[in-house]
C-alpha positions as CSV (number, residue, x, y, z in Angstrom):
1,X,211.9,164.4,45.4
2,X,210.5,167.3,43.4
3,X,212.8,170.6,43.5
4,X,211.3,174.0,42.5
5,X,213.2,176.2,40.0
6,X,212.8,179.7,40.2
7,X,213.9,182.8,38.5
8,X,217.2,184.5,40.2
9,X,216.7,187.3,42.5
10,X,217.2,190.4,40.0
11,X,218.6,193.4,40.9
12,X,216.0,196.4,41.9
13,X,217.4,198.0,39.1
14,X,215.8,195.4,37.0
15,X,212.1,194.6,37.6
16,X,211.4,191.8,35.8
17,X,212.4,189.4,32.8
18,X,211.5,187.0,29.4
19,X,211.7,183.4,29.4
20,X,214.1,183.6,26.2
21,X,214.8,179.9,25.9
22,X,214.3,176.7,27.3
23,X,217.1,174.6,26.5
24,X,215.0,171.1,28.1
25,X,211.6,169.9,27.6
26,X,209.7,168.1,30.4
27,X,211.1,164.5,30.3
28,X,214.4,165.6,29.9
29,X,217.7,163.9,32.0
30,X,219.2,166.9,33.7
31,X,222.7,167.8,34.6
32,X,223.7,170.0,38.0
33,X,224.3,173.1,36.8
34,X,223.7,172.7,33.4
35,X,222.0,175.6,31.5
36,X,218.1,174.9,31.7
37,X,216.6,177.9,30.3
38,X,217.8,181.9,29.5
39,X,216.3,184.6,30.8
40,X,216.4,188.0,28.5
41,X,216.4,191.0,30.7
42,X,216.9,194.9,30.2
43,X,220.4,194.3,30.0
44,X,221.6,191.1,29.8
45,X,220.7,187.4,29.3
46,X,220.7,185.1,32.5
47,X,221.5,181.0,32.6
48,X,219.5,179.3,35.0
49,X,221.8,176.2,36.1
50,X,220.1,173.2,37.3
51,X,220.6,173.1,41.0
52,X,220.1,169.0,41.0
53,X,221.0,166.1,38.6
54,X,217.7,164.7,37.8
55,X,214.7,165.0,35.6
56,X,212.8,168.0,34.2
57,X,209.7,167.3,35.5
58,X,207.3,170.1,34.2
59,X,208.0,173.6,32.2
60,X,205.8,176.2,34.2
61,X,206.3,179.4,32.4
62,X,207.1,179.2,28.3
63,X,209.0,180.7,26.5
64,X,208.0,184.4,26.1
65,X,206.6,184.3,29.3
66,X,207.4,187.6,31.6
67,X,208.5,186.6,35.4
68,X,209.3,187.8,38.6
69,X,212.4,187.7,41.3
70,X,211.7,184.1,42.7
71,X,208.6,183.4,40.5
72,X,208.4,179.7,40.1
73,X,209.2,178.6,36.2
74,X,209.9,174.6,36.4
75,X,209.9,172.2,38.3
76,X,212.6,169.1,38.4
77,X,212.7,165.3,40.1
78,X,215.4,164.7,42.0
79,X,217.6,161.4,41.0
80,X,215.4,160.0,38.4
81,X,216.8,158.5,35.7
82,X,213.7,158.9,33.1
83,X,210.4,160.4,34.0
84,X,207.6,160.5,31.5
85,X,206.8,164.0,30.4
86,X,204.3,166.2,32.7
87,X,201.9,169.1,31.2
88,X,203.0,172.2,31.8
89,X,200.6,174.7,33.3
90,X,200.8,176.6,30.4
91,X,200.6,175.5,26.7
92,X,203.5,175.1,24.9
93,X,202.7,174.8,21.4
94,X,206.6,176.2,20.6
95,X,207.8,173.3,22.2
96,X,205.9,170.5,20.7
97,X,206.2,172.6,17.0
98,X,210.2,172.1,18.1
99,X,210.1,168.9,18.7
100,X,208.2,168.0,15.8
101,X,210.0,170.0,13.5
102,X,213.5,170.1,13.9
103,X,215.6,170.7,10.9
104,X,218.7,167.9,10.2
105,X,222.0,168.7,12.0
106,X,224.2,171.4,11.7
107,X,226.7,169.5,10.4
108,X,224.3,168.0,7.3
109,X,225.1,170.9,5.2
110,X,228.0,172.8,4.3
111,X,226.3,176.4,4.6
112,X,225.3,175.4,8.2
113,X,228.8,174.5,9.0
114,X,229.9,178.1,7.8
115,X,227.0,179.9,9.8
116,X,227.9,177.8,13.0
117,X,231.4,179.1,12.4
118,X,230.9,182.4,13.0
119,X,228.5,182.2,16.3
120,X,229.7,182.7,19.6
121,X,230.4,180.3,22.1
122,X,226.8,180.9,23.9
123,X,225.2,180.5,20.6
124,X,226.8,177.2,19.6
125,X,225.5,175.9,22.6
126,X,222.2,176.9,21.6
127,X,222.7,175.3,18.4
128,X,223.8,171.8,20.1
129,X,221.5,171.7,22.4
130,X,218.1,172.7,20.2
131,X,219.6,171.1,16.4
132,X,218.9,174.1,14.8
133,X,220.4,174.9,11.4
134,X,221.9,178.6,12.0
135,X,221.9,178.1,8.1
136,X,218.1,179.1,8.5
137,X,217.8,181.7,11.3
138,X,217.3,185.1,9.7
139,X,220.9,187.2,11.2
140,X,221.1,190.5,12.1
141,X,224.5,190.5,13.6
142,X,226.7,192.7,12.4
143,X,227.9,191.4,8.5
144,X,225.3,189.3,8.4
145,X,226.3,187.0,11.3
146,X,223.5,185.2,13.5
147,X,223.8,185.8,17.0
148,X,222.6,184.4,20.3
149,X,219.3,186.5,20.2
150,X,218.3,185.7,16.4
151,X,218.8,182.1,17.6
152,X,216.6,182.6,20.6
153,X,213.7,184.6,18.7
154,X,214.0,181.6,16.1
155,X,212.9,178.8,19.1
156,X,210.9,181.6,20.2
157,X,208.8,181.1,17.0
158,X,208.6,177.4,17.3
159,X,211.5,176.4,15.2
160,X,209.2,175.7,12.3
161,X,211.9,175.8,9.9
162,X,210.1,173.4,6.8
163,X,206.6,174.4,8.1
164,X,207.2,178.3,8.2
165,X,210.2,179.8,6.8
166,X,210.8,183.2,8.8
167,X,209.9,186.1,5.9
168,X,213.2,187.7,4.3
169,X,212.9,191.5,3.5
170,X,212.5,190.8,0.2
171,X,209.4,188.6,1.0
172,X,207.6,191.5,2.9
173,X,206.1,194.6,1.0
174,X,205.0,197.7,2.3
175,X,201.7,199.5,1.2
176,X,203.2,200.8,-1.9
177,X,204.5,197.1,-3.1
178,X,208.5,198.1,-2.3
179,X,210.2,195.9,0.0
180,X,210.6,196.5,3.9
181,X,210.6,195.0,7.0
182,X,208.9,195.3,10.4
183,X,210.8,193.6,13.4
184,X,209.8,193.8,17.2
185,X,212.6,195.8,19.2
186,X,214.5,193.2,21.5
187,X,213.9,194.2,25.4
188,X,217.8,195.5,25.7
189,X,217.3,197.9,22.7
190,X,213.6,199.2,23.7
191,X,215.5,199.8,26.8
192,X,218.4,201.8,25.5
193,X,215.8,204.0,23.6
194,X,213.9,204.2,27.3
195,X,217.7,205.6,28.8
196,X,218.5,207.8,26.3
197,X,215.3,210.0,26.0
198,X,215.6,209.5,29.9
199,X,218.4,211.3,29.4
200,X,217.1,213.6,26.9
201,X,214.5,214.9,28.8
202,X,215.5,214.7,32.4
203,X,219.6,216.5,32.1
204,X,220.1,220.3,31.2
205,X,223.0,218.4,28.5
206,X,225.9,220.6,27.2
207,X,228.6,219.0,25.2
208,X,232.3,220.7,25.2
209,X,235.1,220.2,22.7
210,X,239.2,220.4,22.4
211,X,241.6,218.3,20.7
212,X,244.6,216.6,21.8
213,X,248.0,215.4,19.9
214,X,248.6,212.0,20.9
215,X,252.3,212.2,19.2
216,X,253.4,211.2,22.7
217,X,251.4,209.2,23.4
218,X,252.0,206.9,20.4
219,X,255.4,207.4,20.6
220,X,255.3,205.8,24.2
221,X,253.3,202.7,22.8
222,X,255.9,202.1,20.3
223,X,258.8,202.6,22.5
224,X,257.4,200.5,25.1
225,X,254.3,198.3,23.3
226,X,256.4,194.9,22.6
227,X,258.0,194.7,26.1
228,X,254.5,195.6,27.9
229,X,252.8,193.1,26.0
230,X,255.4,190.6,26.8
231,X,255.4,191.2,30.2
232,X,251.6,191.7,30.9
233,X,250.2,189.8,28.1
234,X,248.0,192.2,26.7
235,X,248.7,194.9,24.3
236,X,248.7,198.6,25.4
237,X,245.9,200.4,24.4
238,X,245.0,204.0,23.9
239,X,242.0,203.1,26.3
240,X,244.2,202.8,29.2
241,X,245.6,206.1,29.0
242,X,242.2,207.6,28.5
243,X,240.9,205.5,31.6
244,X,244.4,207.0,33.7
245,X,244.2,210.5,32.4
246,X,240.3,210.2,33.3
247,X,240.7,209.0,37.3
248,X,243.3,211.8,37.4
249,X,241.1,214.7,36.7
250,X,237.7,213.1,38.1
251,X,240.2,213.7,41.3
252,X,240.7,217.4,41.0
253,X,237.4,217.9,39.4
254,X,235.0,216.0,41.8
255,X,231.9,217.6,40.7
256,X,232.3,215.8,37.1
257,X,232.0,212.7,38.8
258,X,229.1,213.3,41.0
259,X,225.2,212.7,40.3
260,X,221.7,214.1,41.4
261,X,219.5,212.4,43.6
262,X,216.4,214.1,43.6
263,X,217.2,217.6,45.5
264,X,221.1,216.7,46.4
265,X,224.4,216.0,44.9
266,X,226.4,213.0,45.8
267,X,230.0,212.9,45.8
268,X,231.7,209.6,45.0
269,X,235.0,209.2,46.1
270,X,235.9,206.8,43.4
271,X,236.0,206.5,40.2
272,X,234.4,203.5,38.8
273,X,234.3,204.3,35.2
274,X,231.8,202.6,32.7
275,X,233.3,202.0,29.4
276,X,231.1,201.7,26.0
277,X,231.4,198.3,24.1
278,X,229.3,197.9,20.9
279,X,227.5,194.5,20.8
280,X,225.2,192.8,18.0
281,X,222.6,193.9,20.1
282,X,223.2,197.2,21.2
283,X,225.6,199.2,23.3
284,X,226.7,198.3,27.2
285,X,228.6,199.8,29.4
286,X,230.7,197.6,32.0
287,X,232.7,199.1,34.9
288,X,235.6,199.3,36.0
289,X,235.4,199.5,39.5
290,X,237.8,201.6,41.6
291,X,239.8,202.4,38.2
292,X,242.1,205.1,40.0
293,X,243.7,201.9,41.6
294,X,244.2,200.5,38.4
295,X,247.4,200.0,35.9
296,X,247.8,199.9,32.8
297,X,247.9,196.4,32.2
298,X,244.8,196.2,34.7
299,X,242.5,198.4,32.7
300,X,243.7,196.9,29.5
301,X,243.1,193.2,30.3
302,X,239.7,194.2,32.5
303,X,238.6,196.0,29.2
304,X,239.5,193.0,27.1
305,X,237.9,190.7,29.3
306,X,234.7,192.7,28.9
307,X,234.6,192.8,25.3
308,X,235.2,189.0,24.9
309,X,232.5,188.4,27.8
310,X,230.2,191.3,25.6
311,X,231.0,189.0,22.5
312,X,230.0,185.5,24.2
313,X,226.8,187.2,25.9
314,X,228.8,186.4,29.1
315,X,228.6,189.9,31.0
316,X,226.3,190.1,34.3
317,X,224.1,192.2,35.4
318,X,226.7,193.2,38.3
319,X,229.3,193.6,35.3
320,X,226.7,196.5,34.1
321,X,225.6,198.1,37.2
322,X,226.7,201.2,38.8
323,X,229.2,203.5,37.3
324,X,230.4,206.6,38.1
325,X,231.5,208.2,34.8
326,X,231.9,207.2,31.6
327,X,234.3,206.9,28.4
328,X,233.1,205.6,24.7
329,X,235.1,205.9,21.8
330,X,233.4,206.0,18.4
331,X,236.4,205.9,17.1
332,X,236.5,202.6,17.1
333,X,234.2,203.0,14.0
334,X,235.3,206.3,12.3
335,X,233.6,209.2,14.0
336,X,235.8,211.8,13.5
337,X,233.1,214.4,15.7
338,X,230.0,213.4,17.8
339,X,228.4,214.2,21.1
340,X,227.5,211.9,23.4
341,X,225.1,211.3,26.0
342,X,225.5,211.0,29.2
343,X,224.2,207.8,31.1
344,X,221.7,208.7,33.7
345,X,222.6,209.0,37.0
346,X,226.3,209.8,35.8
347,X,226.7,213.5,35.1
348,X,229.3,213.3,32.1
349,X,230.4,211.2,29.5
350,X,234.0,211.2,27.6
351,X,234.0,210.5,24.3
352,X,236.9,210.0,22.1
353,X,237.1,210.0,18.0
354,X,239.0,208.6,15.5
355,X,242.8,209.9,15.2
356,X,243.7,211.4,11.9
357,X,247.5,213.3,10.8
358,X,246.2,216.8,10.6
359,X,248.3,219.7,9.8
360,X,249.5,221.3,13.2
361,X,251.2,224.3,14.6
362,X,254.1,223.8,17.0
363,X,256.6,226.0,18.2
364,X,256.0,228.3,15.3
365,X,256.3,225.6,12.7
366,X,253.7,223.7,10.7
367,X,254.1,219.6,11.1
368,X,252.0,216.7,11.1
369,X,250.8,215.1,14.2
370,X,248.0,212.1,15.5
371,X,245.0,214.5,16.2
372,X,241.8,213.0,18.1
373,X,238.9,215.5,18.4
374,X,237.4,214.9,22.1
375,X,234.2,215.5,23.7
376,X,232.3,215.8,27.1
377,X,228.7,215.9,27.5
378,X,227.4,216.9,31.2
379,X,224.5,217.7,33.5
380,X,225.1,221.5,33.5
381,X,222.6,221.9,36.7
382,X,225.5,220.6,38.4
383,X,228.6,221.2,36.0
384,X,229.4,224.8,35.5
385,X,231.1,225.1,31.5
386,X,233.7,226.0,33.5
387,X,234.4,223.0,35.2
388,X,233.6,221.0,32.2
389,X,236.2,222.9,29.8
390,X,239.5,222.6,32.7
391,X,238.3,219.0,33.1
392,X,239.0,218.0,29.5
393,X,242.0,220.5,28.8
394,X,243.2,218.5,32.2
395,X,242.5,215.0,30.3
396,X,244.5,217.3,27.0
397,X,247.6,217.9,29.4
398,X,247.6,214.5,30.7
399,X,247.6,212.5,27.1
400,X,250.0,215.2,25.4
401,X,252.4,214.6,28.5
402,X,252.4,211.2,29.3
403,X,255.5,210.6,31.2
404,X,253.9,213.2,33.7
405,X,250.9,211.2,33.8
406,X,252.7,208.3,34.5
407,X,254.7,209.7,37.8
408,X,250.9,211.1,39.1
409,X,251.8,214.5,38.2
């Protein structure tokens, strides 16, 4: 019996998607639920499982193809054990370029097995299942690793590995003879540029500054640290306290956590707060959802979760959506000073820098003390300075007296 497989419903914040990979060609013995193509989106990339055990039957839409909610893109044969390949509506001269052109297996060279070493889980499986040699897919991951998309744009060029080396920078010259490089913008990061001058053009933005002496707050981590992580099984962060301090204040300060709809201002009372994770392919924001109902340990494991989920290309499009206010910490990376920008529809955006020993005042006396510069960028059509500036000194009270945080004081 023939079974039609079509794209997911996608959410109506996401209108439609690529065909990234197939990961079967028409002839194929398939698996129920096993992967049989990924679908590149604004924000993530989508598995479609088959729903049967069967035979891939015919390939509908190819890779590179745009689609639809519910658009049909394959179609398999129901209990078959082998089924001669079908035409698929469209050409597919990727596929048969694949098949004819397949480089050896990874494991024939020692420089493949090095470059399979450092993928991710999803693109091992890409590897597997297509033989490619990650050994000859230009990377653009961060140090030179090849991630899940580089894999993907390689099958998206046919996987002519022998027959048409992809071009390294030093291959490609500019009008003047120097060496450069022209690459295509993935669909995630044409769509961050598409938020961000959203955002640019669309919020009245203001960014605020203080700085706050974590002294405490480290103190607390290395009082307490072994014992947590023990108990919980996850270290404690700086992250959580942020998240904590962050619900507490969004309380008394409801107007930094509201939004604009057109003419009106909506009020959310909860705080599901997005928190920035840098990827090899840009920046998301998963949420925590109903964080003011959180621990400690509950924040730090969600958080760690989403970074190993970001990692993998694991996180969903329900993982991304919504969001309330957000927290990124560059940090992470160095930045000593930035302002951020807020994430349309949020109103703010909290972001935290790298802590450095600076020289201090205290009680009349000069010491040393774990300084982190912080910032909040805002909507001021709806955020008054005012309400911006208690807002973070509440988030500075909070983080330089922790035990009062902790009692919801």
């Amino acid at each position: 019996m023939a079974i039609e497989v079509k794209v997911p419903v996608l959410p109506e914040s996401v209108s439609d998607a690529t065909i990234a990979t197939w990961h079967k060609k028409p002839g194929d013995v398939v698996k129920r639920d096993e992967n049989l193509v990924d679908l590149e989106t604004d924000k993530v990339v989508l598995e479609v499982p088959s729903p049967i055990s069967g035979v891939l039957k015919q390939i509908v839409k190819d890779s590179g193809s745009t689609v639809t909610s519910q658009e049909l893109i394959a179609v398999l044969e129901e209990g078959v054990a082998a089924a001669a390949p079908a035409k698929t509506v469209e050409s597919a001269p990727a596929a048969s370029a694949s098949a004819a052109a397949k480089p050896a297996p990874v494991a024939a060279s020692a420089s493949a097995g090095k470059a399979a070493a450092e993928l991710s889980p999803a693109g091992l499986r890409v590897v597997s299942e297509e033989k490619i040699d990650p050994a000859k897919v230009p990377a653009t991951g961060r140090d030179g690793r090849v991630t899940k998309e580089d894999l993907v744009n390689f099958m998206r060029g046919g996987n002519k590995a022998e027959a048409a080396p992809a071009k390294s920078a030093a291959a490609a010259r500019g009008a003047d003879g120097r060496p450069e490089e022209r690459v295509t913008m993935t669909r995630m990061r044409a769509k961050i540029a598409e938020r961000l001058m959203q955002s640019k053009n669309s919020i009245a933005m203001l960014t605020s500054f203080n700085e706050i002496n974590l002294a405490r707050v480290s103190a607390l981590r290395k009082e307490l640290g072994e014992q947590f992580e023990k108990t919980h099984g996850i270290k404690l962060g700086f992250m959580s306290f942020f998240v904590k301090a962050a619900c507490e204040a969004l309380k008394r300060r409801p107007i930094v956590n509201a939004s604009v709809d057109g003419n009106d201002i909506v009020y959310h009372g909860y705080q599901d707060i997005s928190v920035a994770i840098s990827t090899d392919k840009g920046l998301v924001t998963p949420v925590l959802r109903d964080a003011q109902d959180m621990g400690f340990a509950d924040i730090e494991k969600a958080i760690a979760g989403f970074a190993k989920k970001a990692r993998e290309g694991g996180l969903t499009l329900e993982d991304l959506q919504g969001g309330t206010f957000t927290i990124t910490n560059g940090g992470t990376f160095g930045s000593l000073f930035s302002t951020p920008i807020v994430n349309p529809p949020q109103s703010a955006i909290l972001g935290m820098h790298t802590i450095k020993e600076r020289a201090v005042v205290e009680n009349g006396q000069v010491i040393a003390a774990p300084m982190m510069y912080v910032a909040i960028s805002y909507d001021h059509r709806i955020i008054d300075g005012k309400d911006a500036v208690l807002f973070l000194v509440d988030i500075k009270n909070q983080l330089e007296n922790p035990q009062r945080m902790l009692v919801g004081l």
